[in-house]
N, C-alpha and C positions, 0 to 999 in steps of 0.2 A: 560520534559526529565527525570527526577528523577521519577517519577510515571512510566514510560515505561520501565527507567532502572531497577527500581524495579520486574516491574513485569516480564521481559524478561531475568534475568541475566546479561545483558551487560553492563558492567560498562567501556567501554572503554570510554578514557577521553577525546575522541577527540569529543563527545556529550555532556561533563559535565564538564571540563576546561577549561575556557577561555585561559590563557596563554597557557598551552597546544595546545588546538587548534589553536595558534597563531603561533606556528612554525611545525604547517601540513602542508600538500597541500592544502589545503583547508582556511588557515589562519585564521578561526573564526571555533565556533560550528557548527556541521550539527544536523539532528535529524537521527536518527534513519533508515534507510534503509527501514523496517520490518513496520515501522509508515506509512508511504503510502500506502503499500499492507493492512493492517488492515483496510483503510478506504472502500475498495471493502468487505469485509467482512462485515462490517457496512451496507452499501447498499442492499446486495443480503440477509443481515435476517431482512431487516426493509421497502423496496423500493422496490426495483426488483431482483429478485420476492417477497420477505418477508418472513415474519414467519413459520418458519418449513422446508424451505428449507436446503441443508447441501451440503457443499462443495467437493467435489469428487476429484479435483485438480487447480491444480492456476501455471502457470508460470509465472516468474517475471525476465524485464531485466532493474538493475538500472542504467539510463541513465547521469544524474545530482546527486548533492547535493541539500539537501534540507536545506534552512539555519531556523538557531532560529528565527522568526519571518514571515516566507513566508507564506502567503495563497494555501493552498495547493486544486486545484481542481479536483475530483476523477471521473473518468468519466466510467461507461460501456456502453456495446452494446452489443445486444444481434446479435450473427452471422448466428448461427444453431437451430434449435430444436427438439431432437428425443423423439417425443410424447410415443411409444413402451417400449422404457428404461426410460421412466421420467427425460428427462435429458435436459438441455440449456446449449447451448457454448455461451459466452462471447469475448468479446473485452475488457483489462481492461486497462485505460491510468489514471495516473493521471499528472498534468502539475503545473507549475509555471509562472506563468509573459507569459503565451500560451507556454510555452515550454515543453516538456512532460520530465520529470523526471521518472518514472516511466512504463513500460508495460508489457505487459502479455498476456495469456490466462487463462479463469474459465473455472472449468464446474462443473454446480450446479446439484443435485438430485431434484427431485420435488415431495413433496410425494403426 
């Protein structure tokens, strides 16, 4: 969480105080929002597709919290493909305990 805050700006404390985050709605630390969508970014320049590709746009709609310690599973799928513009649409989910915390849509460049 300190490394993400760091590098993201946010330093709200409801990711980095315990006591704090003990009297949110949340009643413990979450991570980051912004930390799940970054794992689809991970994927599309390393996985599918990989290297060299470039993100064109991403929506994102956060479902859950994410607590300090949860396994977070980052899942795409690929929906559409328009061979003409170099471009793949995406399904992006990521979930917790099977629960999706996280979705969206990509759509990746392909050079």
């Amino acid at each position: 969480m300190k490394a993400f805050s760091g590098i993201s700006g946010d330093r709200n404390p409801v990711h980095l105080d315990d006591q704090y985050a003990e009297s949110s709605r949340y009643k413990k630390r979450i991570a980051h929002r912004f930390m799940t969508a970054s794992y689809f970014s991970a994927l599309f320049g390393t996985k599918l597709p990989g290297e060299g590709c470039v993100y064109v746009a991403q929506s994102l709609r956060f479902k859950k919290p994410v607590y300090i310690g949860d396994t977070v599973t980052a899942i795409v799928e690929v929906q559409s493909v328009d061979i003409k513009r170099r471009r793949v649409f995406f399904k992006t989910v990521c979930k917790v305990k099977g629960k999706i915390v996280t979705d969206g849509e990509a759509e990746i460049f392909i050079p």
